[in-house]
C-alpha positions in Angstrom: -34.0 -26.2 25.2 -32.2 -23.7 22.7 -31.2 -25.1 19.2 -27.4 -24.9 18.5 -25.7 -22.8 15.8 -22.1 -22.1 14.8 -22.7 -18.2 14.2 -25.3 -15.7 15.2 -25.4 -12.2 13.6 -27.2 -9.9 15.8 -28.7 -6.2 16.1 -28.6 -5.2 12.9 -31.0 -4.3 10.0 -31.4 -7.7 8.3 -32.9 -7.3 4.5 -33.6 -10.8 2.8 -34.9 -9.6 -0.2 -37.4 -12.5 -0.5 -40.6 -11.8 -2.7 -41.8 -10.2 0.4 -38.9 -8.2 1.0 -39.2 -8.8 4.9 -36.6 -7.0 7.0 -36.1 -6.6 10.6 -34.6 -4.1 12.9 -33.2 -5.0 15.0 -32.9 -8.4 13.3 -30.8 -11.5 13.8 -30.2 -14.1 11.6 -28.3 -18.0 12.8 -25.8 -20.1 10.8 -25.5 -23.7 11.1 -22.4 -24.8 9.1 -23.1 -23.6 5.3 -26.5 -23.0 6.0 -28.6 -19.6 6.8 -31.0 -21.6 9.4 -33.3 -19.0 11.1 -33.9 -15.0 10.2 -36.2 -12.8 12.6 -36.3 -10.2 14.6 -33.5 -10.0 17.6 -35.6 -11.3 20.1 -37.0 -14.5 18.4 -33.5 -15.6 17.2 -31.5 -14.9 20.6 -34.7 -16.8 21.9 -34.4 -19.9 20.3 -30.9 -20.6 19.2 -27.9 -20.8 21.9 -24.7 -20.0 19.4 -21.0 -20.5 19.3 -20.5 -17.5 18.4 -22.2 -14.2 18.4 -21.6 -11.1 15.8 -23.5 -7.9 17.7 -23.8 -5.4 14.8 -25.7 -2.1 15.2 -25.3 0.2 12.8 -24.5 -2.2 9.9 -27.1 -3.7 7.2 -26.7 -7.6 6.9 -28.4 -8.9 3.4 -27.6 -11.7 0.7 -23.8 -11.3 -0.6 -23.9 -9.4 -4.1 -23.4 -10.4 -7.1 -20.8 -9.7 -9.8 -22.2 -10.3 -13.1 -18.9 -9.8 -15.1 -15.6 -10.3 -14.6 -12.1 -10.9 -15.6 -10.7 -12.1 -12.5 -7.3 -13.0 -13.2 -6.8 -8.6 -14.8 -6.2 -7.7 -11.5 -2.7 -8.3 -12.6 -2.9 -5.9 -15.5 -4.9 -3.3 -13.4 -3.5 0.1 -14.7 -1.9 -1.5 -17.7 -2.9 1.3 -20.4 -6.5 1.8 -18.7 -7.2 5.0 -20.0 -7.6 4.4 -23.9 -10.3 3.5 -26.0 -11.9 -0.4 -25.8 -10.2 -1.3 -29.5 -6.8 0.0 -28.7 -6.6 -0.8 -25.1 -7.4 -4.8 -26.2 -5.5 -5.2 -29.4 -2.4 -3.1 -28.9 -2.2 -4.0 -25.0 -4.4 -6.7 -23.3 -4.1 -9.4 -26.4 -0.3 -9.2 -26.7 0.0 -9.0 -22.5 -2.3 -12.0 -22.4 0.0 -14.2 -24.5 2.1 -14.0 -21.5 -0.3 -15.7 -19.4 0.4 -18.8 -17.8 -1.7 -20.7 -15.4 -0.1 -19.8 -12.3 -0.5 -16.1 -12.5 -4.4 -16.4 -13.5 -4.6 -18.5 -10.1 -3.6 -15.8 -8.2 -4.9 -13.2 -10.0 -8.0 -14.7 -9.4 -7.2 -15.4 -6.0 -6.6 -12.0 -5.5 -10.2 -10.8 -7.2 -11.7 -13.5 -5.1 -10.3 -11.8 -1.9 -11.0 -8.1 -3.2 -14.8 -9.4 -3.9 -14.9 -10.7 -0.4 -14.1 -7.7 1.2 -16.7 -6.0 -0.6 -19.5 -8.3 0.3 -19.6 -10.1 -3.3 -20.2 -14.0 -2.9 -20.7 -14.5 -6.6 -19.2 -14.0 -10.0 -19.3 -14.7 -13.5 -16.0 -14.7 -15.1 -14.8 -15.1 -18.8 -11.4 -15.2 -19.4 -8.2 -18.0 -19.8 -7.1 -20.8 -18.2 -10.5 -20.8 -16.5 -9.6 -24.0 -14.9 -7.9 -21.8 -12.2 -10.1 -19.4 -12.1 -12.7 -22.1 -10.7 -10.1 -24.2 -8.6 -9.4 -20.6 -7.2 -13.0 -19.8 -6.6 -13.4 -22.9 -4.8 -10.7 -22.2 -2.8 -12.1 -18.5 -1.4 -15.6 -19.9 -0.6 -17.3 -18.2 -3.3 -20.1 -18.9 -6.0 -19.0 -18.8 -9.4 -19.8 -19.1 -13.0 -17.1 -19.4 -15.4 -16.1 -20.4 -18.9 -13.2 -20.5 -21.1 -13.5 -17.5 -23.7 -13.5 -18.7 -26.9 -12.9 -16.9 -29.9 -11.5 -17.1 -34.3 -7.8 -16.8 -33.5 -5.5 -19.2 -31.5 -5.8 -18.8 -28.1 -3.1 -18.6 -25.6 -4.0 -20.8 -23.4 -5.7 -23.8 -26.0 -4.9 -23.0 -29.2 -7.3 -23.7 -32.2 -11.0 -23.3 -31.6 -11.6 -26.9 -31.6 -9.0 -27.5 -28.4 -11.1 -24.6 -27.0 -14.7 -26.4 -27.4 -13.1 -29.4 -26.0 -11.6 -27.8 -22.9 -15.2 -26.0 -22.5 -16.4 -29.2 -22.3 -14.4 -31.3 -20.2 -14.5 -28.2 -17.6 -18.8 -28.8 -17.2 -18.0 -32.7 -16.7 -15.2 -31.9 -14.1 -17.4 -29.3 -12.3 -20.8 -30.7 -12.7 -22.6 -30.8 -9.7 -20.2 -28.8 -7.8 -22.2 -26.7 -5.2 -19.7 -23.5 -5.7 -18.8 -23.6 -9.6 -20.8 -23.7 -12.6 -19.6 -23.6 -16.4 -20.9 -21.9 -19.2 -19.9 -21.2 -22.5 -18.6 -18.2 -23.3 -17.9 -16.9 -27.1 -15.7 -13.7 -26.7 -18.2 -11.3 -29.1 -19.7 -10.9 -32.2 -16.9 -9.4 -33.9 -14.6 -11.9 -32.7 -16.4 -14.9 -33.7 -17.5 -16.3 -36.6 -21.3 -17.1 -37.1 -20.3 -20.7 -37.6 -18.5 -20.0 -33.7 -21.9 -19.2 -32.5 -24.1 -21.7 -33.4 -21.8 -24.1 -32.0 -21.4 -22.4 -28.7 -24.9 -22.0 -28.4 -25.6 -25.6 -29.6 -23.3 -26.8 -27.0 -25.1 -24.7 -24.3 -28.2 -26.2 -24.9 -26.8 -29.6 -25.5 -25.8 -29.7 -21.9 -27.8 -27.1 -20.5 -25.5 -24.4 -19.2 -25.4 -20.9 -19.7 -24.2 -19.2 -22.4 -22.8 -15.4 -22.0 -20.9 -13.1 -24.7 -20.0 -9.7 -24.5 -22.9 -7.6 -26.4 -22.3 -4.2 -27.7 -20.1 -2.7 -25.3 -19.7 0.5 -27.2 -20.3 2.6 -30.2 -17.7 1.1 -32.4 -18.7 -2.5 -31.8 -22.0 -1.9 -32.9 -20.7 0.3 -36.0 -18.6 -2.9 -37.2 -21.2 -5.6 -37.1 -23.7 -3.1 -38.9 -20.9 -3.0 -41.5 -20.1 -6.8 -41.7 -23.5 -8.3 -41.1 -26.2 -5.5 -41.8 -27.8 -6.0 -38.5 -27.3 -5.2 -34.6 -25.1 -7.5 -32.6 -28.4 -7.9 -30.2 -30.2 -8.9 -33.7 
Protein backbone atom coordinates (compact mmCIF):
# COMPACT_ATOMS: atom_id res chain seq x y z
CA UNK A 1 0.00 0.00 0.00
CA UNK A 2 1.27 3.55 -1.20
CA UNK A 3 2.33 6.12 1.63
CA UNK A 4 0.26 9.30 1.51
CA UNK A 5 1.63 12.89 0.82
CA UNK A 6 0.13 16.28 0.34
CA UNK A 7 2.36 17.27 -2.68
CA UNK A 8 4.52 15.43 -5.21
CA UNK A 9 6.93 17.34 -7.53
CA UNK A 10 7.61 15.20 -10.46
CA UNK A 11 9.89 14.96 -13.76
CA UNK A 12 12.14 17.32 -13.17
CA UNK A 13 16.00 17.62 -12.48
CA UNK A 14 16.06 17.41 -8.64
CA UNK A 15 19.60 18.79 -7.04
CA UNK A 16 19.77 18.40 -3.21
CA UNK A 17 22.96 19.61 -2.76
CA UNK A 18 23.74 17.23 0.18
CA UNK A 19 27.61 16.38 0.73
CA UNK A 20 27.05 13.96 -2.06
CA UNK A 21 25.50 16.32 -4.25
CA UNK A 22 23.00 13.58 -5.54
CA UNK A 23 20.59 14.55 -8.27
CA UNK A 24 18.17 12.91 -10.36
CA UNK A 25 16.71 13.21 -13.73
CA UNK A 26 14.04 12.67 -14.02
CA UNK A 27 13.63 13.01 -10.19
CA UNK A 28 10.70 13.44 -7.87
CA UNK A 29 10.65 14.50 -4.58
CA UNK A 30 7.16 14.12 -1.85
CA UNK A 31 5.91 16.61 0.70
CA UNK A 32 4.14 15.67 3.81
CA UNK A 33 2.83 18.93 5.49
CA UNK A 34 6.17 21.10 6.19
CA UNK A 35 8.27 18.33 5.59
CA UNK A 36 10.49 17.17 2.42
CA UNK A 37 9.69 13.24 3.13
CA UNK A 38 11.16 11.21 0.20
CA UNK A 39 13.68 12.37 -2.88
CA UNK A 40 14.55 9.84 -5.78
CA UNK A 41 14.35 9.25 -9.08
CA UNK A 42 10.70 9.54 -10.78
CA UNK A 43 10.02 6.01 -10.71
CA UNK A 44 10.84 5.20 -6.93
CA UNK A 45 8.77 8.25 -5.71
CA UNK A 46 5.57 7.74 -8.06
CA UNK A 47 6.17 4.15 -6.70
CA UNK A 48 5.78 4.40 -3.29
CA UNK A 49 3.83 7.56 -2.38
CA UNK A 50 0.04 8.04 -3.66
CA UNK A 51 -0.25 12.14 -3.48
CA UNK A 52 -2.87 14.80 -3.22
CA UNK A 53 -1.53 16.52 -5.44
CA UNK A 54 0.93 16.19 -8.18
CA UNK A 55 3.35 19.02 -9.77
CA UNK A 56 4.68 17.33 -13.39
CA UNK A 57 7.68 19.65 -14.17
CA UNK A 58 9.97 18.88 -17.22
CA UNK A 59 12.11 21.30 -18.06
CA UNK A 60 12.50 22.96 -14.67
CA UNK A 61 15.32 22.37 -11.98
CA UNK A 62 13.77 21.75 -8.43
CA UNK A 63 16.64 22.39 -5.47
CA UNK A 64 16.66 23.86 -1.78
CA UNK A 65 15.09 27.57 -1.84
CA UNK A 66 18.17 30.18 -1.89
CA UNK A 67 19.31 32.12 0.41
CA UNK A 68 19.53 35.96 0.84
CA UNK A 69 22.24 36.79 3.04
CA UNK A 70 21.53 40.57 3.32
CA UNK A 71 18.78 42.59 3.29
CA UNK A 72 16.82 45.58 4.06
CA UNK A 73 13.43 44.37 3.48
CA UNK A 74 11.24 47.09 4.45
CA UNK A 75 13.61 49.55 1.26
CA UNK A 76 11.53 48.25 -1.13
CA UNK A 77 9.57 51.33 -0.33
CA UNK A 78 12.47 53.66 -1.09
CA UNK A 79 13.53 51.57 -4.24
CA UNK A 80 14.71 54.30 -6.69
CA UNK A 81 14.92 56.93 -4.01
CA UNK A 82 18.36 58.60 -5.18
CA UNK A 83 19.89 55.04 -6.16
CA UNK A 84 22.46 56.28 -8.31
CA UNK A 85 24.89 58.26 -5.96
CA UNK A 86 27.70 57.26 -3.91
CA UNK A 87 27.16 54.94 -0.48
CA UNK A 88 28.00 58.19 1.95
CA UNK A 89 25.64 60.57 0.14
CA UNK A 90 22.99 58.25 -0.82
CA UNK A 91 22.70 57.26 3.26
CA UNK A 92 23.24 60.60 5.02
CA UNK A 93 21.62 63.09 2.65
CA UNK A 94 18.72 60.61 1.63
CA UNK A 95 18.10 57.21 3.41
CA UNK A 96 18.80 58.55 7.15
CA UNK A 97 16.50 61.60 6.87
CA UNK A 98 13.68 59.26 4.74
CA UNK A 99 14.08 56.69 7.49
CA UNK A 100 12.98 59.07 10.27
CA UNK A 101 9.72 58.86 8.48
CA UNK A 102 9.40 55.31 9.14
CA UNK A 103 6.75 54.00 11.19
CA UNK A 104 5.88 50.47 11.80
CA UNK A 105 3.24 49.96 9.47
CA UNK A 106 5.04 50.80 6.40
CA UNK A 107 8.15 48.48 7.31
CA UNK A 108 5.39 45.61 7.63
CA UNK A 109 4.49 45.93 4.26
CA UNK A 110 7.55 46.74 2.96
CA UNK A 111 8.65 43.73 4.23
CA UNK A 112 5.73 42.00 3.14
CA UNK A 113 6.31 43.02 -0.09
CA UNK A 114 10.25 41.74 -0.10
CA UNK A 115 8.94 38.68 1.41
CA UNK A 116 6.65 38.20 -1.68
CA UNK A 117 9.34 39.42 -4.31
CA UNK A 118 11.85 36.79 -2.60
CA UNK A 119 9.17 34.16 -3.08
CA UNK A 120 8.87 34.55 -6.46
CA UNK A 121 12.41 34.20 -7.02
CA UNK A 122 12.82 30.97 -5.22
CA UNK A 123 14.42 32.66 -1.92
CA UNK A 124 13.13 30.91 1.39
CA UNK A 125 15.58 32.68 3.63
CA UNK A 126 16.89 36.03 4.61
CA UNK A 127 18.94 37.97 6.86
CA UNK A 128 17.66 41.44 7.39
CA UNK A 129 19.05 44.49 9.40
CA UNK A 130 17.07 47.33 9.58
CA UNK A 131 14.04 49.15 11.99
CA UNK A 132 11.23 48.24 13.65
CA UNK A 133 12.46 44.60 13.06
CA UNK A 134 9.66 43.43 15.04
CA UNK A 135 7.63 43.65 11.75
CA UNK A 136 9.98 42.59 9.75
CA UNK A 137 9.81 39.08 11.59
CA UNK A 138 5.93 39.13 12.30
CA UNK A 139 5.97 39.74 8.50
CA UNK A 140 8.34 36.91 7.74
CA UNK A 141 6.26 34.68 9.59
CA UNK A 142 3.43 35.57 7.89
CA UNK A 143 4.93 34.73 4.14
CA UNK A 144 6.30 31.27 5.23
CA UNK A 145 9.76 32.11 5.11
CA UNK A 146 13.06 31.63 7.14
CA UNK A 147 14.49 34.57 8.56
CA UNK A 148 17.19 36.08 10.52
CA UNK A 149 16.77 39.47 11.73
CA UNK A 150 17.92 42.08 14.20
CA UNK A 151 17.29 45.62 15.06
CA UNK A 152 20.29 47.80 13.69
CA UNK A 153 21.88 49.46 16.26
CA UNK A 154 24.05 52.24 16.01
CA UNK A 155 25.82 56.00 18.20
CA UNK A 156 22.91 58.22 17.26
CA UNK A 157 19.17 58.09 18.32
CA UNK A 158 17.34 55.85 16.37
CA UNK A 159 14.08 56.41 14.83
CA UNK A 160 12.47 53.72 15.87
CA UNK A 161 14.04 53.28 19.82
CA UNK A 162 15.83 56.08 20.48
CA UNK A 163 19.06 55.99 22.67
CA UNK A 164 21.38 52.94 22.31
CA UNK A 165 20.40 51.52 25.56
CA UNK A 166 16.39 51.36 24.41
CA UNK A 167 18.09 49.71 21.33
CA UNK A 168 20.08 46.83 23.36
CA UNK A 169 16.87 46.29 25.23
CA UNK A 170 14.54 45.93 22.33
CA UNK A 171 17.45 43.50 20.81
CA UNK A 172 16.92 41.63 23.61
CA UNK A 173 13.43 41.22 24.27
CA UNK A 174 13.03 40.34 20.41
CA UNK A 175 15.46 36.80 21.06
CA UNK A 176 13.14 36.06 24.14
CA UNK A 177 9.87 36.65 22.08
CA UNK A 178 11.20 34.64 19.03
CA UNK A 179 13.23 32.04 20.74
CA UNK A 180 12.51 28.78 19.50
CA UNK A 181 10.44 29.90 16.73
CA UNK A 182 10.97 27.37 13.82
CA UNK A 183 10.90 30.45 11.03
CA UNK A 184 12.63 33.53 12.90
CA UNK A 185 15.85 33.87 14.45
CA UNK A 186 17.44 37.12 16.11
CA UNK A 187 20.79 38.40 16.03
CA UNK A 188 22.47 41.34 16.82
CA UNK A 189 23.22 43.65 14.51
CA UNK A 190 25.64 46.85 15.10
CA UNK A 191 25.15 49.05 11.86
CA UNK A 192 29.26 49.38 11.13
CA UNK A 193 32.36 50.34 12.28
CA UNK A 194 32.17 53.85 11.57
CA UNK A 195 28.83 54.09 13.04
CA UNK A 196 29.57 52.54 16.29
CA UNK A 197 31.61 53.25 18.93
CA UNK A 198 34.18 50.48 20.11
CA UNK A 199 32.39 50.57 23.45
CA UNK A 200 28.93 49.66 20.94
CA UNK A 201 30.88 46.63 19.95
CA UNK A 202 31.94 44.92 22.73
CA UNK A 203 28.58 45.11 24.02
CA UNK A 204 26.91 43.74 20.94
CA UNK A 205 29.24 41.15 20.67
CA UNK A 206 29.04 40.36 24.45
CA UNK A 207 25.39 40.12 24.11
CA UNK A 208 25.73 37.73 21.18
CA UNK A 209 27.60 35.35 22.98
CA UNK A 210 25.78 35.85 26.11
CA UNK A 211 22.76 34.37 24.50
CA UNK A 212 24.25 32.68 21.62
CA UNK A 213 22.93 34.32 18.49
CA UNK A 214 24.54 35.63 15.68
CA UNK A 215 26.09 38.69 15.34
CA UNK A 216 26.32 40.52 11.76
CA UNK A 217 27.62 44.12 10.81
CA UNK A 218 28.21 45.67 7.64
CA UNK A 219 32.19 45.27 6.84
CA UNK A 220 33.91 47.46 4.45
CA UNK A 221 31.47 47.97 1.90
CA UNK A 222 33.65 50.37 -0.13
CA UNK A 223 36.77 52.31 -0.54
CA UNK A 224 35.84 55.17 1.62
CA UNK A 225 34.77 53.09 4.60
CA UNK A 226 37.86 51.51 4.83
CA UNK A 227 39.77 54.94 4.24
CA UNK A 228 37.89 56.41 7.47
CA UNK A 229 38.49 53.71 9.95
CA UNK A 230 42.29 53.66 8.79
CA UNK A 231 42.08 57.30 9.75
CA UNK A 232 40.26 57.04 13.10
CA UNK A 233 41.61 53.75 14.39
CA UNK A 234 44.95 53.01 12.44
CA UNK A 235 43.70 49.61 11.42
CA UNK A 236 41.28 47.78 8.90
CA UNK A 237 37.57 47.54 9.84
CA UNK A 238 38.21 43.50 9.34
CA UNK A 239 41.18 44.08 11.94
Amino acid sequence: MKESADLVISDGLVLTLDENNERFQPGALAIRGSDIVAVGPVETIEARYRATKTLVVPGCVVLPGLVNGHTHAAMTLFRGLADDLPLMEWLQNHIFPAEQKLNPDWVYWGSLLACAEMILSGTTTFCDMYLFEDKVAEAAKHAGVRAVVGEVLYDFPSPHYGDIASGLRFTEELIQQWRGDPLVRIAIEPHAVYTCSPELLQQCHDMARRHEVPLIIHLSENRAEVEEVVGRYGVRPVE
